[in-house]
Each structure stands twice: as C-alpha cells, then as structure tokens.
N, C-alpha and C positions, 0 to 999 in steps of 0.2 A: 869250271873254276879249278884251278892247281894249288895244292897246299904242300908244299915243301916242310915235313918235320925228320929232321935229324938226314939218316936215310932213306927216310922213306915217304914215296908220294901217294899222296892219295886224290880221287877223282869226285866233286860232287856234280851231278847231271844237274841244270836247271829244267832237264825237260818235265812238265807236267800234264796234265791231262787236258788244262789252256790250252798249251800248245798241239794239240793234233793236228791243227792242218800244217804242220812245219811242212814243207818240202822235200823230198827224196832227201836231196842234198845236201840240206840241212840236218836232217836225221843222221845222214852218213856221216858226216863229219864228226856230230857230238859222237857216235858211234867210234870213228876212227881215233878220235880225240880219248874217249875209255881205253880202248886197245891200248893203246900208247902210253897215260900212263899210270897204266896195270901193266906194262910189258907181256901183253900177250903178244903184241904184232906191230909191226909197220909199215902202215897205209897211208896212202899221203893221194891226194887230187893232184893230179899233174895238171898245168899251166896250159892255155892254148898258145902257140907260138904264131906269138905276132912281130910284126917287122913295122916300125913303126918310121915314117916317112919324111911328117914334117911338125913341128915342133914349136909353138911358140913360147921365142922363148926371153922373155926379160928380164929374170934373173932368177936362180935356181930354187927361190922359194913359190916361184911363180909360173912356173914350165905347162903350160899345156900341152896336149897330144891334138894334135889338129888332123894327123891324116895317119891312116897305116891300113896293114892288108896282112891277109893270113897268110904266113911263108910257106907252110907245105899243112896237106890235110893232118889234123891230129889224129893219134891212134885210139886210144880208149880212155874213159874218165881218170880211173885212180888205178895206181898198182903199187907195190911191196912184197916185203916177205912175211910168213907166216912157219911157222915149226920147220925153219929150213928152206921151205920151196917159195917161189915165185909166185906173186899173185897179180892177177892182173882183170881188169875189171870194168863193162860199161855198165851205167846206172841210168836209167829211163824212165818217164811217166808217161802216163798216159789216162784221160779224161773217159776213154771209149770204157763201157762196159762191158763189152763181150769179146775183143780181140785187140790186139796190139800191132797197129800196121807198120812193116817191116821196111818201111821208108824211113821209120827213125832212127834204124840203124844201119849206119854208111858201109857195102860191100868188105872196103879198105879196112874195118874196123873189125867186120867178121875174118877175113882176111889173119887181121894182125892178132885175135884171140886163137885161129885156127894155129899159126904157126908157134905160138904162147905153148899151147897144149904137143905140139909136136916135139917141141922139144922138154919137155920133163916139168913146165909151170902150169899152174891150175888158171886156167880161163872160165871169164861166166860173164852171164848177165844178171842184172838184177834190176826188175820189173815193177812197176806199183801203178797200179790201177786205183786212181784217186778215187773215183766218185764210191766205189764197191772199197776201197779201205782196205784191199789187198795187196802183199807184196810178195813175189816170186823171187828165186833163183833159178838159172836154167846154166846147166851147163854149157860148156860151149860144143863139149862132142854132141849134147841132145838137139843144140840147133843144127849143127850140120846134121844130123840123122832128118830132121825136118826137112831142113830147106833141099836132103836129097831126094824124099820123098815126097813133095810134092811142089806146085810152084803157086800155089798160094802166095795172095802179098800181103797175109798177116795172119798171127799165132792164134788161133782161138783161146778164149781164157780157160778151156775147157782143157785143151792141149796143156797148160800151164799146171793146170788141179791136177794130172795126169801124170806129167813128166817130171815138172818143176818139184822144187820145194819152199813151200809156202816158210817166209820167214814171219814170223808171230808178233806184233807189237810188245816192246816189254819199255822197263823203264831203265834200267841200265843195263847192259846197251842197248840203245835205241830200236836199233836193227842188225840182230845178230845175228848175222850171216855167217863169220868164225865158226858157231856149233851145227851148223850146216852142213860145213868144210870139216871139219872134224868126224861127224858122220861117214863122211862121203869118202875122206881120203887118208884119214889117220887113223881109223879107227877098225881097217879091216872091209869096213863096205864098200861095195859095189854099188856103179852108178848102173 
C-alpha cells in the first residue's frame, strides 16, 4: 500500500508471517514494490512477449484472447537500475531439497546474463528452495565458473551454502537482495 503525504511516500508491507508460503514472485514484487518507493531502485518484471492471433471480439468490453504463441524466447525475469548500474535478473523455485536442476534455466537466458555482465551490469540468479525455506543469490560469473567446471545437470544446495549468498527472510523487504548487491559490488567486495 502507497501513502502519498506532502512529498513524501511511504511504503507499508502487508506481508506477515500468514503469508510465508507467498511465492518467489510474489515476495519479489512486494520487494520491488519497497525499493521503489523508498527510491533505493528500479526493478520491474518484464512481460513475456506474446503475439496474440485471434481475438474474440464483440465489442471492446468484451474481447477475449482465443489464440496467441510466444514471438521470440524471453530473456530473464526482472531487470533495472540500481546505484547507477544495470540489473538484470532470473528468479526460480524449486520443490527439490538438495539440488536445483539446471533445466529450469533456459541456455538463451544464461546466455543473456553472461553478456549482461560483459558488458559492465550486474547479472544473477536468485534461487529458493521451498520445501527447506531457503533463498540463494548466485552470481552469474559463479554459474558460468560452475557450469565450466563440470557438466552436471544441477547445482547441489551445497554448491549454493558455498558460493551463493543466502538472502535472509526479513519483513521489509521481503527479499533483500539489494544488501547482497551492495556487499558484492558497491561496497568494495569481491565475489
């Protein structure tokens, strides 16, 4: 919820301790949703591009979508800026308890964080392992370090406690990955 006084906005989270099984997704948004505004960042979920075909249509209160098809693969969930740089970012779940199979994330999409990071933006993933109640960040140069080193077709959660960095449940923000990124890339350290 947004309260507009004078100039200045303020942010209250409905999330509460009810809500734990919310979704990745849903976390990320209330998440992105804080960022935003408090003006730390902006993060937005990008749209899947669809091409839609055929259309019924009787009159413009009443349009259904009756047919369409995905016009080109999409790249990664959400991306924006954050202290200047480029963010860019896929977001994942996963039910397994001990590894994350690497079929949920599409080539095209390692692909499109790889060249993200070549050119001067921060790429990642960001992981949660529902049933164990944990949530990673993994860089995207640690995944290509992985996927050079071996051909495994999935990350143990172990690999994750090791490389990753475990984002903490809190209540405002949801999942804050931000103080992650701050660590990692504003603050002098090394991945």
């Amino acid at each position: 919820m947004t309260k507009i006084i004078g100039a200045r906005t303020s942010f209250k989270n409905v999330n509460t301790y009810a809500n734990r099984g919310m979704t990745l997704e849903a976390d990320l948004k209330a998440s992105n949703d804080y960022y935003l505004v408090n003006d730390k960042a902006i993060i937005y979920k990008k749209p899947t591009p669809i091409t839609i075909s055929k259309v019924n249509y009787p009159s413009r209160s009443e349009a259904v979508i009756k047919e369409g098809y995905f016009k080109t693969p999409s790249t990664t969930d959400y991306n924006g800026i954050y202290k200047g740089k480029y963010i860019d970012f896929e977001a994942k779940e996963t039910k397994l308890k001990t590894s994350f199979p690497l079929y949920n994330i599409h080539p095209h999409q390692i692909e499109h964080l790889a060249h993200i990071y070549r050119h001067g933006g921060i790429g990642f993933l960001i992981v949660r392992f529902t049933v164990i109640n944990k949530t990673f960040l993994l860089p995207i140069e640690t995944l290509l370090n992985f996927l050079k080193e071996t051909s495994r077709k999935s990350i143990p959660l172990s690999y994750f406690e090791k490389n990753g960095y475990i984002i903490k449940d809190k209540y405002n923000p949801r999942v804050d990955y931000l103080s992650i990124l701050d660590e990692l890339y504003f603050n002098g350290g090394n991945i």
